[in-house]
C-alpha positions as CSV (number, residue, x, y, z in Angstrom):
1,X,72.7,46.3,26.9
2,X,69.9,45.4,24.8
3,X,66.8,45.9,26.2
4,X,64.3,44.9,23.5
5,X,63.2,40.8,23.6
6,X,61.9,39.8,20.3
7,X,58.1,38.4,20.4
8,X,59.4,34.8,20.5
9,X,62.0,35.1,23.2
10,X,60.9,33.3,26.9
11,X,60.2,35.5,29.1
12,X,61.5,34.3,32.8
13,X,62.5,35.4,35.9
14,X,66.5,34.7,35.2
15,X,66.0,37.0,32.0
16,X,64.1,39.9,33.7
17,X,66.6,39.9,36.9
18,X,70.3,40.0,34.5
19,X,67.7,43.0,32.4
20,X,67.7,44.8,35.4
21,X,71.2,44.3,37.0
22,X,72.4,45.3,33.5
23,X,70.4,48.4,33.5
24,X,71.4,49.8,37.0
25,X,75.1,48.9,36.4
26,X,74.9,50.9,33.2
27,X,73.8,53.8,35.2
28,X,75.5,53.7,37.7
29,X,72.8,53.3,40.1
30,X,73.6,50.1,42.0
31,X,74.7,52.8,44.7
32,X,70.8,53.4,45.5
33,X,69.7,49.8,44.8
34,X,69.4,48.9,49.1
35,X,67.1,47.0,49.7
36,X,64.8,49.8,51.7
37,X,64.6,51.9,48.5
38,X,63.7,49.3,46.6
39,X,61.0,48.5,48.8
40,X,59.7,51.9,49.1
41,X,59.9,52.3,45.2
42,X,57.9,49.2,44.5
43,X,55.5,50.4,47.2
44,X,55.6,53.6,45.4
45,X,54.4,51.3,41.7
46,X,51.8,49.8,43.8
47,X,50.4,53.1,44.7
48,X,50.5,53.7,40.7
49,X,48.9,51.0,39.3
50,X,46.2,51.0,42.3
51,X,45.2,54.5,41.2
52,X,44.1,53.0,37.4
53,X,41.7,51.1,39.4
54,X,40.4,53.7,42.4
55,X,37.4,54.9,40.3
56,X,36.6,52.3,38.1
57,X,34.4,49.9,40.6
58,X,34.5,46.5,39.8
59,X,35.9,45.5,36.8
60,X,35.4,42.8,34.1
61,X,37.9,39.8,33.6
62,X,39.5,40.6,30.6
63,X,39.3,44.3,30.9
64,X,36.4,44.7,27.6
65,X,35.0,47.9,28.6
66,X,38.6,49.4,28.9
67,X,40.2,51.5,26.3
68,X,43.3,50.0,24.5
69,X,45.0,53.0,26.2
70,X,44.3,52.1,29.1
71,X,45.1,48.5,28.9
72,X,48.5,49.6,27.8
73,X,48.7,52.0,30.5
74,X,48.4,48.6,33.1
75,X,50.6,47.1,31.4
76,X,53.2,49.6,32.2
77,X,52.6,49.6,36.0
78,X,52.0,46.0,36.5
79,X,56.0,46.2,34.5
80,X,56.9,48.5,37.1
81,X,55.9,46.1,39.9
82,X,57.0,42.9,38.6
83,X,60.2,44.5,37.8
84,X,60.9,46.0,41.4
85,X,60.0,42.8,42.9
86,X,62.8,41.2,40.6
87,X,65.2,43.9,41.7
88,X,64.2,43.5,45.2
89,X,64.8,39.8,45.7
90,X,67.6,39.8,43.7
91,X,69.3,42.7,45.7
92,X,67.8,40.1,48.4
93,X,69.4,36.9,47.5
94,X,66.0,35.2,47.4
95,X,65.6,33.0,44.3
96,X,62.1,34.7,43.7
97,X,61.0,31.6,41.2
98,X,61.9,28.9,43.9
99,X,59.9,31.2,46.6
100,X,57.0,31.3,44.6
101,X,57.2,27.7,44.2
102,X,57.7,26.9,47.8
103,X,54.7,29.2,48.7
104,X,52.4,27.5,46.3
105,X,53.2,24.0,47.8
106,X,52.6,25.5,51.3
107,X,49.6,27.0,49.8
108,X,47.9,24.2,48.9
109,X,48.8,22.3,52.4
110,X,47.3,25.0,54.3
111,X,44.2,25.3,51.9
112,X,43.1,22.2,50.6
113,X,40.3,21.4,47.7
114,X,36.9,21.5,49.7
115,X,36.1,17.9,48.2
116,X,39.8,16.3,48.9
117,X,38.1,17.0,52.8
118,X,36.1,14.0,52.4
């Protein structure tokens, strides 16, 4: 498997999930893929990437008083996240695009514009 995308390849959902079933059936590691470890290892990332933030306060949109290090450092945990989460519905069976979708629609029912009240 190759696991490098060059700059102009889309990124999607479909791409990241076939990434991830490649790399666990290269390893062998389908075996530990259930459903509850994957949970508890995304919950696990969560932890992770809510530590960067623990001391910090609020921060800025656009992160300007962080550190290029750091940034990059985010960008590895939020990975870590989005990635389980693809793992996790795909272990699923849930079409995790399509979900999204679906809770965006119900999203907006269920929390209208306050001037479309009229």
């Amino acid at each position: 498997m190759t696991t490098g995308t060059s700059e102009e390849e889309t990124v999607t959902l479909k791409l990241l999930k076939q990434k991830m079933h490649d790399f666990a059936q290269e390893r062998d590691w389908e075996q530990y893929h259930s459903p509850r470890n994957l949970l508890l290892a995304l919950v696990g990332e969560v932890g992770e990437l809510s530590e960067i933030f623990q001391w910090k306060g609020e921060v800025e949109k656009g992160l300007k008083d962080w550190k290029e290090e750091e940034k990059v450092h985010l960008g590895e945990e939020l990975s870590d996240v989005l990635l389980y989460l693809v793992r996790l519905s795909d272990i699923c069976g849930v079409d995790l695009g399509q979900a999204a979708l679906r809770k965006i629609r119900l999203n907006a029912i269920k929390y209208p514009p306050p001037n479309s009240q009229e």
